[in-house]
Structure formats: structure tokens, C-alpha cells
N, C-alpha and C positions, 0 to 999 in steps of 0.2 A: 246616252244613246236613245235614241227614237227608233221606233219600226218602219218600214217601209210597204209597198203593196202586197210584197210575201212574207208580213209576218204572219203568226200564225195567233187567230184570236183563242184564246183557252175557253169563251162564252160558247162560240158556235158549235151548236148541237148533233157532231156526226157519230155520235156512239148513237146506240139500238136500244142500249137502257140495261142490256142482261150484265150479268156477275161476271165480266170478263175480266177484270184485274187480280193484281194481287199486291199487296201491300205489305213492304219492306222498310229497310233503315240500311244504309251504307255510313262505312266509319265510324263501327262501335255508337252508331244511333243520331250521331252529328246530319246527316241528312237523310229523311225521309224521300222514300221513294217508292212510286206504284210503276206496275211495268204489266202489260200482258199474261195471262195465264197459259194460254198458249201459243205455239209458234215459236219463234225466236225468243230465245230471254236471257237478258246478262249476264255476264259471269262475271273474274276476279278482274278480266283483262281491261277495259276503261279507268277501273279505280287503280292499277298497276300503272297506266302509261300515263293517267293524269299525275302518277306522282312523279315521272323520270320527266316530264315537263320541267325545263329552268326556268319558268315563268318568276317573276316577281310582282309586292302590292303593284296595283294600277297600270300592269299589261294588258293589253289587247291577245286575244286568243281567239283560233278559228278553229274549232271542228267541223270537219267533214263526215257527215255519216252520223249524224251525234245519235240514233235511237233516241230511247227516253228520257236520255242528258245525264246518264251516269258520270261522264266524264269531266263534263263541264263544273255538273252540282261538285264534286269532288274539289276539284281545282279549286271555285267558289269559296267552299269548307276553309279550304288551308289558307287561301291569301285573301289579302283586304281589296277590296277595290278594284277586281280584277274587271274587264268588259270581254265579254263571250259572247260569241255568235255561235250556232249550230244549224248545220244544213243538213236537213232529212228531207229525204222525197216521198216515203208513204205518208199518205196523209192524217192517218190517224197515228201513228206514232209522233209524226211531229206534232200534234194537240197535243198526246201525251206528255212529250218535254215541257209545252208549254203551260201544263197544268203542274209538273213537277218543280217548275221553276217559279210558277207564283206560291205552288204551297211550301218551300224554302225560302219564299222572302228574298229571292233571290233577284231583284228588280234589275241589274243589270246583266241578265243573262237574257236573249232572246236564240227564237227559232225561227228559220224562214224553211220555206217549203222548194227544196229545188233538188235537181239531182247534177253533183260533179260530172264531168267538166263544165254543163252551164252554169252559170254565175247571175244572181240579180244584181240586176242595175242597182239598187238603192245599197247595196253591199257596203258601199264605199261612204256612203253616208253614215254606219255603224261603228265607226271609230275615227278614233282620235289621232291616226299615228298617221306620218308623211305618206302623201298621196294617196289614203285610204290603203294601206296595208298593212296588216296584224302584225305583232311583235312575235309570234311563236304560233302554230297551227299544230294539229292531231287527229288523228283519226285511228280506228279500227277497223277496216275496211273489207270487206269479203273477198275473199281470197280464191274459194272454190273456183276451179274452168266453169267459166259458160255452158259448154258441151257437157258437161256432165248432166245425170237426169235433176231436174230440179225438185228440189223438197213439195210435198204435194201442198203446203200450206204459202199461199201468198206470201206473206208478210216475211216467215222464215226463206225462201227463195230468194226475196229480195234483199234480204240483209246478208247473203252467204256467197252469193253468184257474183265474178266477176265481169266488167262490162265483155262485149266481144271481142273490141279493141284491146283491151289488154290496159296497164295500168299508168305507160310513159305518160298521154296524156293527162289522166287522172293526178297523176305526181305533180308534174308539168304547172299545172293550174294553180296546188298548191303553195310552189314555189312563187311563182308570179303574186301570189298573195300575201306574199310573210316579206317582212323585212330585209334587208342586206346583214347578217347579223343575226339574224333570229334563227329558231330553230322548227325543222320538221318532228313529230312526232309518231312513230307507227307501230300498233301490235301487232302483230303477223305470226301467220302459224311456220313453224322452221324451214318447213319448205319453200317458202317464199321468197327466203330473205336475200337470195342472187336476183332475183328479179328486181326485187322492190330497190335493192345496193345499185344497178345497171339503173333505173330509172332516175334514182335520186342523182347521177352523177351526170346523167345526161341532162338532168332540169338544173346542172348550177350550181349542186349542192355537195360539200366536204364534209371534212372533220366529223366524218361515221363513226355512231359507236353502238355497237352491237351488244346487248345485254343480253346473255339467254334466260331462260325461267325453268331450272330443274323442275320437276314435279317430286321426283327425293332424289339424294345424295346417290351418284350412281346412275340414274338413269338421263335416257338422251333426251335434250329440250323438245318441246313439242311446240313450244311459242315460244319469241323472242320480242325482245323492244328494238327497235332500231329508230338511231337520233342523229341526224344532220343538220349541217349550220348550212345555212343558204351563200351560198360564196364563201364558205370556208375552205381551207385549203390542208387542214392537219390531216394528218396520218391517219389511219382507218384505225381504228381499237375495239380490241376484245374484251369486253370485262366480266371480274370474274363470274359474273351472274348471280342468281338468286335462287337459292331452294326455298321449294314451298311448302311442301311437308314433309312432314318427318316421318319415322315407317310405321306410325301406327295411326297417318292420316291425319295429324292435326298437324294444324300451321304451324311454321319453325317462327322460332320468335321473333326474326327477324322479317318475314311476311306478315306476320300476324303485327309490326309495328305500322306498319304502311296499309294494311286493311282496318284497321280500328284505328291505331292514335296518329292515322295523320302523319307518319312517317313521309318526307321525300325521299325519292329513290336517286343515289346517284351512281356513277358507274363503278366508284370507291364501293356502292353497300345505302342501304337506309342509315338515313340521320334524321331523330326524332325531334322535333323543332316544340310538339307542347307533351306534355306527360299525360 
């Protein structure tokens, strides 16, 4: 893959110089990762939905929204050969991906600078698969109303607020972008997930499967995964989800395989593929 006019150069000097990061490792240390100190800042949820991605070696993969490329670097981590795009619209976060992605060595992951539903021209130039369209796409997407007051911190605002429109289009775009066959991937908080289910089936898209994400055994999901096939036509499914802690706050073991060793997530449960 080559860049285009919106990629994003990691050289160009738009930081101020001060101690604004912080510096991290995702996957039990497998990828380093610096992210914002304040503002918006990652959580469990990209390295969760990068794992219920069915991707295989040498897919094509599009996030939308990628932040600092938690998602992508993940994905990267577990399969060989994968080609990743990530569209972020603040501009210093997408430098951000692009710094985290050269310091992972991760040469076929880039970032362009755009905000969903617009799409760069040079998009299509970024992969390899029929008529320039991704094998599988993903996102993490702000979900918050519009109308609500918005976080006083730009950067956090913009990663949280959903557009005015609402999200058909946003969905919509991503569908147009992924394969006949391929899959949508989205964390969303549970509230969401009638909206996001109405949008996916309106852009095309089947074969839903809804994973929740207990926080412990007993309590109600507060985030879920949710995966559709773009022209798929199966049955909607529930599965049985995933608890994340256990009651004295540490990860259940089977979160704890998909947060450290690289576990994928499928809607059976994690399957740990290296030790």
C-alpha cells in the first residue's frame, strides 16, 4: 500500500513540544502504544472488537474512527500480513496513529485524515481487494446525542458526540466499503445497539451477532459487540457474551486471554491461537 494526499506524515511537526502523552503496551507488551494524557483515552473496547474481527493473514481492513490505532495495532499483533487503513479527523490524533504505527513496525498499517461519511479519493488506491473495497471494516464510534452538552475538552467531544444526522449514513458508507461477504465490526455502548441493528440492515447488512460484555457475572452489559456480514442473510444471534471481571475486579480468565495473549473473540467465547 502507498499513501495518498490524506496520509498522515508522523515527520510534520504539529505537537507544541510539552509532556502531553503517555506511554503504554497493549497485549501483555506485544504492542507499544502512546496515546494522550488527557482528554479522551482508550480503553478495553478496540483491543475487544479488534479480536471478534474474522479477519485472516492478508486481509484488507478499514477502521473508521481509528484514534491512536489501538485497534488496528491489535489486529496487526495477531495476523500476518494484514493491510489496514484508519480514518481519523482530529488532526493530532491521527499523527498520533501514525507515530504508533511506525514505532510497531507496522509498515502496512496507515492513517488518513478524514471525517465519515466523507471518504478520500485515494481510498481506493489502499488495497488490494475487488474494486478497492476492504475484506472486513470496524469501528468504535461515538455514540453520545449531539444535543447533549459536549465534553469541555475538544479532542474528547469529538470522539464521543454523535454526528447530527444520526448514524444510517455513517453505517451506510461503511457498508459500501467492505466486501459482499465481509464483515462490519462495532463496540457500542448497550444502548445503542437497536439503532446501530436498524442501520446495519438498512445498509445491506445480515447475519447479526450481538455479543454483550458483562462487567461481572450478574450485572447488565453496558457495552456490547455487534458483527454483521454485508449481504448476509442469517438469523440475528445472541451469544452468550463475555464477562470481564470477576468480583474482586480482576479480569476473568477468559478476558484476560484476549487482553494479553492474543486471544480471538468468537461468538462461541475466546480461542487462544499462541500461548
Amino acid at each position: 500500500m502507498s499513501g495518498g494526499d490524506n496520509t498522515v506524515n508522523p515527520d510534520d511537526p504539529i505537537y507544541d513540544g510539552e509532556d502531553i502523552f503517555s506511554d503504554g503496551t497493549l497485549l501483555g507488551g506485544r504492542v507499544t502504544y502512546r496515546q494522550f494524557r488527557a482528554g479522551y483515552r482508550t480503553g478495553i473496547e478496540p483491543v475487544l472488537m479488534a479480536a471478534f474481527v474474522p479477519a485472516e493473514p492478508g486481509d484488507t481492513i478499514l477502521e473508521a474512527g481509528c484514534g491512536a490505532g489501538a485497534g488496528l495495532l491489535c489486529l496487526n499483533a495477531r495476523l500476518e500480513k494484514i493491510q489496514g487503513v484508519g480514518l481519523e479527523f482530529d488532526p493530532q490524533t491521527a499523527m498520533l496513529a501514525a507515530e504508533n504505527f511506525r514505532a510497531n513496525k507496522a509498515a502496512s498499517l496507515i492513517v488518513l485524515q478524514t471525517r465519515v461519511p466523507e471518504m478520500p479519493k485515494t481510498l481506493r488506491d489502499l488495497t488490494n481487494s475487488p474494486n478497492g473495497r476492504f475484506r472486513h471494516s470496524m469501528a468504535n464510534p461515538p455514540w453520545h446525542r449531539h444535543d447533549r452538552p459536549p465534553s469541555p475538552d475538544r479532542r474528547r467531544s469529538l470522539a464521543l458526540s454523535q454526528p447530527p444526522e444520526g448514524w444510517q449514513r455513517w453505517i451506510a458508507t461503511l457498508a459500501r466499503w467492505t466486501l459482499p461477504g465481509g464483515t462490519i465490526t462495532l463496540a457500542l455502548p448497550a444502548a445503542a445497539t437497536d439503532e446501530a441493528c436498524v442501520a446495519l440492515r438498512e445498509a445491506g447488512c445480515g447475519s447479526i451477532v450481538l455479543l454483550p460484555l458483562w462487567p461481572k457475572a450478574g450485572r447488565a452489559a453496558k457495552l456490547v459487540l455487534v458483527r454483521a456480514t454485508v449481504g448476509g442473510r442469517g438469523a440475528f444471534m445472541l451469544a452468550p457474551g463475555l464477562i470481564l471481571h470477576q468480583d474482586n475486579g480482576v479480569f476473568t480468565p477468559h478476558a484476560e486471554s484476549i487482553l494479553r495473549r492474543m486471544a480471538c473473540l468468537t461468538p462461541d467465547g475466546p480461542v487462544v491461537t499462541e500461548s
